[in-house]
C-alpha positions as CSV (number, residue, x, y, z in Angstrom):
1,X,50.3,-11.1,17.3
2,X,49.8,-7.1,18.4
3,X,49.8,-6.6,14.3
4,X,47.1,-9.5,14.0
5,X,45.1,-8.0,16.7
6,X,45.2,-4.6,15.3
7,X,44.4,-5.5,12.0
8,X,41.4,-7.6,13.3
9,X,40.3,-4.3,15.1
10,X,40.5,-2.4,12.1
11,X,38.3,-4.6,10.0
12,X,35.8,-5.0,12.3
13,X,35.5,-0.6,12.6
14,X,35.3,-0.9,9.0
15,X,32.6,-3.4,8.7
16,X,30.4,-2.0,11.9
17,X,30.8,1.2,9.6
18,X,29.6,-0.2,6.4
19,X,26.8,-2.0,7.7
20,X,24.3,1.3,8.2
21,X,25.5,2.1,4.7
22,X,24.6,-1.4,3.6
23,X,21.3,-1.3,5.1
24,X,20.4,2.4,5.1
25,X,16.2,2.9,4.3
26,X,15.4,3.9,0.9
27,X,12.2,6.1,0.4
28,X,10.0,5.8,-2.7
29,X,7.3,8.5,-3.4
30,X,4.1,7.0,-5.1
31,X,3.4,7.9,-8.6
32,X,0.3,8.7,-8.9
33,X,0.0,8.4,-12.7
34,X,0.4,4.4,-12.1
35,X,-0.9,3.7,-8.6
36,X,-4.5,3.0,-8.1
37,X,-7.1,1.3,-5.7
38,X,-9.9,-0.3,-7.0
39,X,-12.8,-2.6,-5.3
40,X,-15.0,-5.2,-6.3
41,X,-17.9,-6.7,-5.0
42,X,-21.3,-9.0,-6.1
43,X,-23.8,-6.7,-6.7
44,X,-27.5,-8.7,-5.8
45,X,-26.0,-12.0,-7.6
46,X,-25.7,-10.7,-10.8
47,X,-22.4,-9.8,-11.8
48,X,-19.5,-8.5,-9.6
49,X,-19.2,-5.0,-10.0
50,X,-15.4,-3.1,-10.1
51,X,-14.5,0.5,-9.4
52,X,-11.8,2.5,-8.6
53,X,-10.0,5.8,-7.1
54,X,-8.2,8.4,-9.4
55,X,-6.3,10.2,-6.8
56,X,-3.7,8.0,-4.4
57,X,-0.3,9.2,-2.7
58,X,2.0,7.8,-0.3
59,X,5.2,6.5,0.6
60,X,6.8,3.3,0.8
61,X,10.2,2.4,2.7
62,X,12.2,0.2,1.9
63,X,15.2,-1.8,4.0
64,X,16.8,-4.6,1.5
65,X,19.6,-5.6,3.4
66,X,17.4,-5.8,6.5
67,X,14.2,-6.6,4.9
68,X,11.8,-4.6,6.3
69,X,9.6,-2.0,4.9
70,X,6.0,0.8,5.7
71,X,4.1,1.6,3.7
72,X,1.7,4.5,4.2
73,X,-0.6,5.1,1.2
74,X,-3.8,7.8,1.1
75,X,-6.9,7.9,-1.2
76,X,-9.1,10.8,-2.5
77,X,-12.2,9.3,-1.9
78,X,-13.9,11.7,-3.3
79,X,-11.8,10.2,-7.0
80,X,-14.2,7.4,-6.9
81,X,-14.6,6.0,-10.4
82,X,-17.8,3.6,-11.2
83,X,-17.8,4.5,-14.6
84,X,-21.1,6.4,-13.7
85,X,-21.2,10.0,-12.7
86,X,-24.3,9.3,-11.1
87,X,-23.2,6.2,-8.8
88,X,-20.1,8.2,-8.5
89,X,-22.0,10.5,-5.9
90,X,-24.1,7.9,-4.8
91,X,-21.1,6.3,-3.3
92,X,-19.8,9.3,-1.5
93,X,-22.7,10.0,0.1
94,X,-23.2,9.1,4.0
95,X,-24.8,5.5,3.8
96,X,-21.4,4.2,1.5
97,X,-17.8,6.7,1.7
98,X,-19.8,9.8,3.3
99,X,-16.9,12.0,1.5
100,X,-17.9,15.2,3.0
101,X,-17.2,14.1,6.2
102,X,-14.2,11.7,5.2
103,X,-13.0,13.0,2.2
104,X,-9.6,10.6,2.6
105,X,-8.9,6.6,2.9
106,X,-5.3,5.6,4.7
107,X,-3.7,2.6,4.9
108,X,-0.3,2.4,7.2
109,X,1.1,-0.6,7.8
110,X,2.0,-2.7,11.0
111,X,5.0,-4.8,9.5
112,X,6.0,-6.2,6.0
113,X,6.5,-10.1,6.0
114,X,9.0,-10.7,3.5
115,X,10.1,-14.2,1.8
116,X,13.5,-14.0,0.4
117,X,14.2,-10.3,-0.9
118,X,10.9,-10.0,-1.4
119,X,7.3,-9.1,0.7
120,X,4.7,-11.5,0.4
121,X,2.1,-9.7,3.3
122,X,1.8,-6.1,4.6
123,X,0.3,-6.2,7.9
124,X,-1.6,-2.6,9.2
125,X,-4.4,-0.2,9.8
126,X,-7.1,0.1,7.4
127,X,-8.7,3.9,8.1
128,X,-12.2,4.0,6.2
129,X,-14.9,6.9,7.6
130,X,-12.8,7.8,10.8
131,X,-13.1,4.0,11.3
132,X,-10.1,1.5,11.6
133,X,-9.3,-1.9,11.6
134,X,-6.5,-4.6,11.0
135,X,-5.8,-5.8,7.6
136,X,-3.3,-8.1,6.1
137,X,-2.6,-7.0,2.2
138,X,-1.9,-10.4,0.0
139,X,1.5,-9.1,-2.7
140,X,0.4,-10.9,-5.9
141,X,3.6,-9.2,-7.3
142,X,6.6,-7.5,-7.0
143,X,10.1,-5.9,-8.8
144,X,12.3,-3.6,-7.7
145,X,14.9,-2.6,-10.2
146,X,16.1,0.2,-12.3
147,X,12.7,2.2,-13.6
148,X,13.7,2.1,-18.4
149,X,12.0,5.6,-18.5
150,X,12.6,7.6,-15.3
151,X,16.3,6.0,-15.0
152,X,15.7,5.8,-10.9
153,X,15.3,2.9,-8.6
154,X,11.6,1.9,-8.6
155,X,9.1,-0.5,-6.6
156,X,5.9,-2.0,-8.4
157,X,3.4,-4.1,-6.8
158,X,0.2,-5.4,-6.5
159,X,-1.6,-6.1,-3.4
160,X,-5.1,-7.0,-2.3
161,X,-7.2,-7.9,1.0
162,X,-10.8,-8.4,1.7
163,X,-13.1,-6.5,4.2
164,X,-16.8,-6.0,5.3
165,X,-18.2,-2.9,4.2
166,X,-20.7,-3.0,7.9
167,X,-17.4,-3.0,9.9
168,X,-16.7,0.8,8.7
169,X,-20.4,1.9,9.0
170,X,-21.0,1.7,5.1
171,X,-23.2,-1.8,5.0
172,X,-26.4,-0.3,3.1
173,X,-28.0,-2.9,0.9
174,X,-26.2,-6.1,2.7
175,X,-26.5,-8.7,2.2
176,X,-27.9,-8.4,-1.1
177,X,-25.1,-6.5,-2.4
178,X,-22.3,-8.1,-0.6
179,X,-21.0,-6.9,2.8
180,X,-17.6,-8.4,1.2
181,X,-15.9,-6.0,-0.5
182,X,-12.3,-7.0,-2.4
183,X,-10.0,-4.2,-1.9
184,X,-6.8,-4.4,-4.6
185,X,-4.3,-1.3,-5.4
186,X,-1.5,-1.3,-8.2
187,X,1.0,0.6,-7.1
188,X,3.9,2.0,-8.5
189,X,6.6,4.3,-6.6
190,X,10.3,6.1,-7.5
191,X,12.7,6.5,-5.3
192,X,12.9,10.1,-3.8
193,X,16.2,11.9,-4.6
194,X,18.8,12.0,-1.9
C-alpha cells in the first residue's frame, strides 16, 4: 500500500509539473507586411466607401491549453490610405483622426471568448483621439498552425466591429455620411522566438 501511495504521489508531482508546461502563454509579434485595419462606411447614400492603414503592430498572446488570449494592437494613423492623397490629409486633420495631436489608434483587449480551440469574440478598449470606449471584435476567421514560408508557429485572423465616429469626437458630416463606421483588421502574427 506505502508503494501504491508513493507512486500515486509521484504522478501527481509529475503532472502538477507538466501542467504550466502544457499551458505556458505563447507570444506572437504582428507582421506588419500582412496585418491591416481598414474602415468602411456610406458616404451621403451613394456608395460605401473603404480605406485603410499601412502601418499596424502589436502583440497577441496566446494560452491553448487554457484558452485564453490579449491582444494589444497599434495603428499609425497617420498610414491612412483612401486611395486619394488629398482625402488622405483630409482625414487626419482635427474634424476626422486629428493625427497631429493623436498620431496612434490602440486596441487592448478585456477578454477573448473562445468556442472550442478557437476565439469567436475579443472583448476590450477601443483608444481613438485620446478617447476610449468598449468594443466587442466579431472573429470571421481563424488558424493557428505551422506558418509554409517562415517555418514558425503563426496566428491569422480576421476580426471586425462597428462604432460611431461622434462617440470619439470625429462625427463631421453625420448623418449624411454615416456616423457608423465598420472597423475590420486582417491580421497576421509569428510567434516570437524563445
Amino acid at each position: 500500500m506505502k508503494h501504491l501511495i508513493k507512486a500515486v504521489s509521484a504522478a501527481a508531482l509529475a503532472l502538477a509539473a507538466a501542467a504550466p508546461a502544457l499551458a505556458a502563454p505563447e507570444t506572437y509579434n504582428i507582421d506588419p507586411g500582412h496585418t491591416f485595419a481598414r474602415f468602411s462606411y456610406n458616404h451621403l447614400g451613394f456608395s460605401t466607401q473603404l480605406s485603410r492603414f499601412n502601418k499596424t503592430s502589436g502583440k497577441i498572446v496566446l494560452d491553448k491549453a487554457a484558452r485564453t488570449g490579449s491582444v494589444d494592437v497599434v495603428i499609425d494613423t497617420k498610414s491612412v490610405d483612401t486611395g486619394s492623397t488629398v482625402f488622405d490629409g483630409h482625414i487626419q486633420g482635427a474634424d476626422f483622426l486629428d493625427t497631429a495631436n493623436h498620431p496612434t489608434a490602440t486596441f487592448k483587449s478585456t477578454k477573448v471568448v473562445f468556442q472550442g480551440d478557437a476565439p469567436v469574440s475579443i472583448e476590450g478598449n477601443l483608444t481613438i483621439k485620446g478617447i476610449t470606449k468598449p468594443v466587442v471584435l466579431k472573429v470571421a476567421s481563424f488558424k493557428n498552425a505551422a506558418h509554409p514560408m517562415m517555418k514558425v508557429d503563426a496566428i491569422g485572423a480576421d476580426a471586425s466591429t462597428v462604432i460611431k465616429r461622434s462617440e470619439f469626437n470625429a462625427g463631421k458630416y453625420a448623418p449624411n455620411v454615416s456616423d457608423e463606421v465598420t472597423i475590420s483588421i486582417a491580421l497576421e502574427a509569428l510567434k516570437s522566438p524563445e
